[in-house]
C-alpha positions in Angstrom: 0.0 0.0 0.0 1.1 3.2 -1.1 2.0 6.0 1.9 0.2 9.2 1.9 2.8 12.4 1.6 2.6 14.4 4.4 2.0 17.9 3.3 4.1 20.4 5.4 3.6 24.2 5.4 6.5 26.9 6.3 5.3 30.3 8.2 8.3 32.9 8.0 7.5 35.2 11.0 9.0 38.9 10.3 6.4 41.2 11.9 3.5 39.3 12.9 5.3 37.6 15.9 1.7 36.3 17.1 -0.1 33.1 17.0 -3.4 34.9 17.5 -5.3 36.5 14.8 -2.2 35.4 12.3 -3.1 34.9 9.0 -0.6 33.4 8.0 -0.1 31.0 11.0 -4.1 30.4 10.3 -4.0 29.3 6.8 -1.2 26.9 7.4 -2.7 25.1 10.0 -5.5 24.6 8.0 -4.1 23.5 5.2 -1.1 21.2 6.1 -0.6 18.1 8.0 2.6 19.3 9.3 3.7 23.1 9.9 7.1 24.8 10.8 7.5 27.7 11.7 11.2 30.2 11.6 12.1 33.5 13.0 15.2 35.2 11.5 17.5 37.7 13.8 18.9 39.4 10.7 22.2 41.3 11.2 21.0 44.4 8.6 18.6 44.8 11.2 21.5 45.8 14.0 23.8 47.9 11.2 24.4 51.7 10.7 22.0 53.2 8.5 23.4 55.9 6.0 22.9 58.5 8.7 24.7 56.5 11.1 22.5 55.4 13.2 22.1 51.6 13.9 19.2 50.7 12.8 17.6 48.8 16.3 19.4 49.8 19.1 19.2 48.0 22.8 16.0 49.1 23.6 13.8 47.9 20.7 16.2 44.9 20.5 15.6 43.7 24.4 11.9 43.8 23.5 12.2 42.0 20.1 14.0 38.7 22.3 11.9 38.7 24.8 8.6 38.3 21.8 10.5 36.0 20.0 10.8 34.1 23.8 7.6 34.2 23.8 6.6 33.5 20.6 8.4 30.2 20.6 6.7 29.1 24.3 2.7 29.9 22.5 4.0 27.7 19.4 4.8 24.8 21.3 1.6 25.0 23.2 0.3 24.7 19.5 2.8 21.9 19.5 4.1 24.1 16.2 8.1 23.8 16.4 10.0 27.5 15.8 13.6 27.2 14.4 15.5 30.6 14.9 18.5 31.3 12.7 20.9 34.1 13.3 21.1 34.4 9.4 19.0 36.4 6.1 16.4 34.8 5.7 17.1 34.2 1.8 20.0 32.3 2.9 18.1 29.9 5.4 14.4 29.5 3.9 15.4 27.6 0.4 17.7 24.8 3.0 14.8 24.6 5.4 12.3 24.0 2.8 14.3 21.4 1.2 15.2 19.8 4.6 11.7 19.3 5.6 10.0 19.1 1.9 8.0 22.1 2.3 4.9 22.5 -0.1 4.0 26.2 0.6 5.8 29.1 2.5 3.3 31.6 4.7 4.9 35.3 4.9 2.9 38.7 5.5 3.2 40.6 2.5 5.2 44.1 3.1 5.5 47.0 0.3 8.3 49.2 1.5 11.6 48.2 -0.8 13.9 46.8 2.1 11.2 44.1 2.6 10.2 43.5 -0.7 14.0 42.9 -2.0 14.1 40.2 0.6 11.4 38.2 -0.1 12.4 38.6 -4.0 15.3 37.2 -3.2 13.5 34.4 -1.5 11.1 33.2 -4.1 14.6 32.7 -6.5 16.3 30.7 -3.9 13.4 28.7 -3.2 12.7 25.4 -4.8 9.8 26.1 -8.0 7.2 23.4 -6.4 6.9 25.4 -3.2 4.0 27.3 -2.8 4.3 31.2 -1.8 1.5 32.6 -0.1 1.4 35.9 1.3 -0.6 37.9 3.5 -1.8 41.6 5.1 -1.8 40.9 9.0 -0.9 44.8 10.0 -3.8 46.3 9.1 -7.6 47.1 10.5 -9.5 47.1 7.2 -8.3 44.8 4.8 -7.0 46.4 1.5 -9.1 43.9 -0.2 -12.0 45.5 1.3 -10.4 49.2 1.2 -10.0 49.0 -2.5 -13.3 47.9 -3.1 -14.6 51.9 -1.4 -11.5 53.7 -2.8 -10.2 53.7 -6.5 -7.1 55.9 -4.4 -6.0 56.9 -1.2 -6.9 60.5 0.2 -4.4 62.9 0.5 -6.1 64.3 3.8 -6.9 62.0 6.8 -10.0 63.0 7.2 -11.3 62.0 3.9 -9.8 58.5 4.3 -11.1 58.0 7.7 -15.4 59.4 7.0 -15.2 57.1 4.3 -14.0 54.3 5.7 -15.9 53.6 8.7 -19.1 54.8 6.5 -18.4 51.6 4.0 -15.7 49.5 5.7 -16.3 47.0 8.0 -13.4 45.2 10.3 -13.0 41.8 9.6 -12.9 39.1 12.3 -10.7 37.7 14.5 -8.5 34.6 13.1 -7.7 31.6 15.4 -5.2 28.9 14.8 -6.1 25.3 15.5 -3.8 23.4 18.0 -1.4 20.4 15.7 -1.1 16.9 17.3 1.7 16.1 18.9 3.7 14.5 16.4 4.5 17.6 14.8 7.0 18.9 17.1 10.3 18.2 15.9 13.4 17.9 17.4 15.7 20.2 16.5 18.0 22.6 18.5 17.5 26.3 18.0 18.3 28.9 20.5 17.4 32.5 20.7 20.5 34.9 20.7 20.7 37.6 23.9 21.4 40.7 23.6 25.1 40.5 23.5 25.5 38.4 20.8 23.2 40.8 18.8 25.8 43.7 19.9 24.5 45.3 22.9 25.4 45.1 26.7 23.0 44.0 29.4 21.0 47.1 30.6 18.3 47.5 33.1 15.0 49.7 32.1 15.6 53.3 33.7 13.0 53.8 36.8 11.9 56.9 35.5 10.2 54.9 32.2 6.4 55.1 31.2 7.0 52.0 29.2 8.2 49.2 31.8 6.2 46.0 29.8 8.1 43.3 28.1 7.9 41.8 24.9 5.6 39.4 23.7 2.0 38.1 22.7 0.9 37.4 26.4 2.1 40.8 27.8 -0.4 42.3 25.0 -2.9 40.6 25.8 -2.5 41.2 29.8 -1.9 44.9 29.0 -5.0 44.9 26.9 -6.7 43.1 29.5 -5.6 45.8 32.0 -6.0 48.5 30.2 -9.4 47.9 28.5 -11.6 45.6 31.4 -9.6 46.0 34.8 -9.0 49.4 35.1 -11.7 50.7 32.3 -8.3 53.3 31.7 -9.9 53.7 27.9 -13.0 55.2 29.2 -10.8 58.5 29.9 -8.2 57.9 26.9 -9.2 61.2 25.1 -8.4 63.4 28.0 -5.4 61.7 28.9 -3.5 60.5 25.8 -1.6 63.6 26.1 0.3 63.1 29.3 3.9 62.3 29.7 4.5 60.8 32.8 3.5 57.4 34.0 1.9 53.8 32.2 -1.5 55.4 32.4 -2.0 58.2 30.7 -1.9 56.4 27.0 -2.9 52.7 26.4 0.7 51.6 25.3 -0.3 48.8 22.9 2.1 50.8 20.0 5.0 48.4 20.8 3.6 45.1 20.5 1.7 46.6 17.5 4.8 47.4 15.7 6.6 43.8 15.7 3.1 42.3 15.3 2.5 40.4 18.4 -1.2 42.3 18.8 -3.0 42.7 16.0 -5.2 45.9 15.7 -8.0 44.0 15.0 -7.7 42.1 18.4 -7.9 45.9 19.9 -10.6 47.0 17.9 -12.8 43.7 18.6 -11.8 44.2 22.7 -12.9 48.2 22.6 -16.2 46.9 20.8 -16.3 43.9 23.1 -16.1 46.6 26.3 -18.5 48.9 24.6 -21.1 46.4 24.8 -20.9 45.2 28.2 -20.0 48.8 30.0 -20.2 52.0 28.3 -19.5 53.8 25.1 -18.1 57.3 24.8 -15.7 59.6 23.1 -12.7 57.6 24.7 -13.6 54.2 23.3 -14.0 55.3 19.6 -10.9 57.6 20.3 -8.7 54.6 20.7 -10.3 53.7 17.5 -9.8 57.0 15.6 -5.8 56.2 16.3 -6.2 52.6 14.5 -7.4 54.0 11.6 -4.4 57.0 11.9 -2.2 54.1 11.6 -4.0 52.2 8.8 -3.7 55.7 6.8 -0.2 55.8 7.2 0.1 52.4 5.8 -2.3 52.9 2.8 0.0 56.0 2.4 3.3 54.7 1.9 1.4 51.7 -0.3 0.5 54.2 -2.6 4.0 56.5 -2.6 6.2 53.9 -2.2 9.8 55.4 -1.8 9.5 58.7 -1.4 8.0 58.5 2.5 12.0 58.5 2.7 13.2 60.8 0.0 13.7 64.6 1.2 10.9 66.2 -0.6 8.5 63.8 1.0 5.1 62.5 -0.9 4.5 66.4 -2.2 8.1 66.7 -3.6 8.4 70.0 -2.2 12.1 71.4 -2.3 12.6 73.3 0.9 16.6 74.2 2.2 17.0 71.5 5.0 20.3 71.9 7.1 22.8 69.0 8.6 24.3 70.8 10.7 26.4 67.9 13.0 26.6 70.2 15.9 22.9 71.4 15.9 21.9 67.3 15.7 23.4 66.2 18.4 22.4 69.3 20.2 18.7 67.8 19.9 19.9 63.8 20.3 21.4 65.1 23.7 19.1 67.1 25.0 20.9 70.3 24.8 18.6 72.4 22.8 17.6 75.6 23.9 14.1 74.4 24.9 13.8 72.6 28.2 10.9 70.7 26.4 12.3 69.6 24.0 15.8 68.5 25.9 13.2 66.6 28.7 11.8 64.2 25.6 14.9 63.6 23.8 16.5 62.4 27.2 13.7 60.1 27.7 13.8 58.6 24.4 18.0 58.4 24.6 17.4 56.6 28.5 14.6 54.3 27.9 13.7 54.1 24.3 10.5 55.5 25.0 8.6 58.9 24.4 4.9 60.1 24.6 2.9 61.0 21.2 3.1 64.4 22.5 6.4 64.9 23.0 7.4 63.1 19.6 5.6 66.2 17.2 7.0 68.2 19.8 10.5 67.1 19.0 9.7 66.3 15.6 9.0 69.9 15.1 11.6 71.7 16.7 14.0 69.6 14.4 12.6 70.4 11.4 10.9 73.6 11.2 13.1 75.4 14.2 16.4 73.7 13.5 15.5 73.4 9.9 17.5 70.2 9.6 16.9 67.5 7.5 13.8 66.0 8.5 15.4 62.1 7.5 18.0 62.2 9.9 15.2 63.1 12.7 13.2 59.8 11.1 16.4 57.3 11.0 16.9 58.2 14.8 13.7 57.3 15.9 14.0 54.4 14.1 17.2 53.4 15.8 15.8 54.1 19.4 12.1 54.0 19.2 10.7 50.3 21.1 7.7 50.7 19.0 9.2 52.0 15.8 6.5 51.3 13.0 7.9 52.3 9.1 4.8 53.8 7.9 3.6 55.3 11.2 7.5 56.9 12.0 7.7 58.3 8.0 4.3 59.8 7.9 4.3 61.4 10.5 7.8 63.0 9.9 6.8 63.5 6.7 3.6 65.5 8.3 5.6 67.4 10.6 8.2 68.6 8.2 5.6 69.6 5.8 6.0 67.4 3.4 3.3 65.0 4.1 -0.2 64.9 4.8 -0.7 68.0 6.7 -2.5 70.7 4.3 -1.5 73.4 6.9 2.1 72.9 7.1 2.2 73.1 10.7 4.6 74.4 13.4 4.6 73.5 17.1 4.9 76.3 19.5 7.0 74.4 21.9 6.9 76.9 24.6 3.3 77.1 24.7 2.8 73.4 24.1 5.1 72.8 27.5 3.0 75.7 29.6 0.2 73.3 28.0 1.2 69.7 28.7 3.8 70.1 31.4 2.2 72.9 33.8 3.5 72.0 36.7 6.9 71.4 34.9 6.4 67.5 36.6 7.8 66.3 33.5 10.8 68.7 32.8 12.2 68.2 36.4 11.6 64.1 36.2 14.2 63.9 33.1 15.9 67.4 33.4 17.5 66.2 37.0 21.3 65.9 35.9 21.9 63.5 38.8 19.8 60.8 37.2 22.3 60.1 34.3 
């Protein structure tokens, strides 16, 4: 008698380190008899960028172990094995998928060039009889269902968002079905620590409003928190603005950016909370910044490279600086504005820094300073825990006038601190030379 194949499927985790809501990990399951999965630590991820900055520095790199950690524990309770490889991932995925005679590979789909030259790179190295299939985890509305309302995207937020949640709905929730047993595999693979990925041991400063590990079951205990235990989002809109402390904003961004909560999970948990307790300004608030972040992405779909060029998405030509001195002026905290220096020491000691704070800064760089807008960008990327492409370039973009903002706006930064930081609670918690 003739055996049966076994048909295996591959998932390539990149950012969608999650085993909830996963498309990817979803289809897979359903389709194969076996499934692997494999996490890459890539070392272009920990180089200088052109502006010489390394691209993840300790803070965002501590947090990306410790989801990967945890990533790997939720996949074995799935009794899904994750092999992690200290490699490209176009020089590991065409050995694996020969070693284990993969029949399809399971990636989320990206659009930014970085991302896409990798997996180009994978589908040559890749045997010709294994499957690719992609998918869009990042998003709330599914550009399926966003191209069926819009023939192109908005160049104004607003437009994008009325017309959204008028003919859009949010799909639902994806689970993944648990694998028998006899689909773990033996195999050795062990997560590298933060030395081996170039950095030294560091403790999280005291002083940080973002004090939550990495990983899928933090999200979901922060979400849990944040949402049902402490009903924190029923005052979001008045407090998103704060600057001190875990409270004042829900702090999902991080696990957002690497994937490990999905922002349909939130959006499904706000409408789950609206049901059961109350409904206001807050709830749909925390919403209104889903669908921020959604924009951003349809954004740089549509522009492609130039979210990084100087000129932006409107190509305008405007006379941006580089002045070293000025730069590092800002990246130390030794501006001329108190404000300003009390975020950017924040962000250089924990990695860390409130929405308000970051068009704040983003501001003063560009249309104070009048430096190049990129270099602000590239830094937040190295230091930002929950750096997000889209999300960090639009919003630069936006700031420097160059992006979606129709008004070309300019932050008082002053007025904004008399504003925000009144009783200069703030200022004095990161201003306080001793601490450093």
């Amino acid at each position: 008698m003739q055996k049966t194949k076994i048909s295996t499927g591959l998932v390539w985790f990149t950012n969608n380190l999650r085993v909830h809501d996963n498309d990817a990990l979803h289809r897979a399951c359903q389709s194969h008899d076996q499934v692997i999965a494999v996490y890459c630590f890539d070392h272009r991820h920990f180089e200088d960028t052109q502006f010489g900055f390394r691209k993840t520095e300790k803070y965002r790199a501590k947090f990306l172990i410790e989801t990967v950690r945890n990533l790997k524990d939720n996949l074995k309770d799935l009794n899904i094995t994750l092999l992690i490889y200290h490699d490209r991932p176009e020089n590991i995925l065409s050995s694996v998928c020969e070693e284990f005679k993969v029949d399809a590979l399971y990636y989320q789909n990206e659009w930014t060039q970085e991302e896409t030259e990798v997996i180009g790179k994978i589908k040559e190295s890749i045997p010709d009889t294994v499957f690719m299939c992609g998918s869009y985890t990042q998003f709330l509305f599914h550009p399926e269902d966003i191209l069926q309302v819009l023939n192109n995207i908005p160049q104004v937020f607003t437009a994008f968002r009325k017309k959204i949640e008028k003919y859009v709905a949010v799909r639902p929730e994806l689970s993944v079905k648990k694998m028998s047993d006899s689909n773990l595999i033996q195999k050795d693979s062990k997560i590298p620590g933060l030395k081996e990925l170039g950095f030294p041991e560091f403790e999280t400063h005291l002083n940080s409003a973002f004090r939550f590990p990495g990983g899928e079951t933090e999200a979901f205990a922060r979400l849990k928190y944040y949402i049902f235990d402490s009903k924190k989002i029923g005052y979001y809109k008045k407090t998103r603005n704060g600057l001190v402390g875990k409270d004042y904003s829900s702090k999902f961004s991080p696990w957002l950016a690497n994937g490990s909560l999905s922002a349909k999970t939130i959006y499904w948990k706000v409408k789950e909370f609206e049901a059961s307790e109350f409904k206001n300004q807050s709830t749909y608030w925390l919403i209104f910044e889903l669908i921020w972040r959604d924009y951003f992405k349809y954004v740089s779909m549509k522009h492609g490279n130039d979210i990084f060029k100087i000129g932006g998405i409107l190509k305008r030509s405007y006379q941006w600086s580089k002045d070293k001195s000025k730069i590092n002026d800002w990246i130390q905290g030794e501006t001329e504005e108190p404000f300003v220096n009390a975020n950017m020491l924040e962000l250089k000691n924990t990695g860390w820094m409130s929405n308000r704070g970051r068009q704040n800064v983003a501001s003063y760089f560009a249309k104070d300073l009048k430096l190049d807008w990129r270099i602000g960008a590239a830094y937040f990327e190295s230091l930002l825990i929950d750096y997000d492409v889209h999300s960090n370039y639009g919003n630069w973009m936006y700031v420097a006038g160059v992006g979606n903002d129709p008004r070309d706006r300019k932050f008082n930064v002053q007025l904004q601190a008399e504003r925000y930081d009144e009783n200069h609670k703030f200022r004095n918690l990161w201003l306080q030379t001793s601490l450093f």
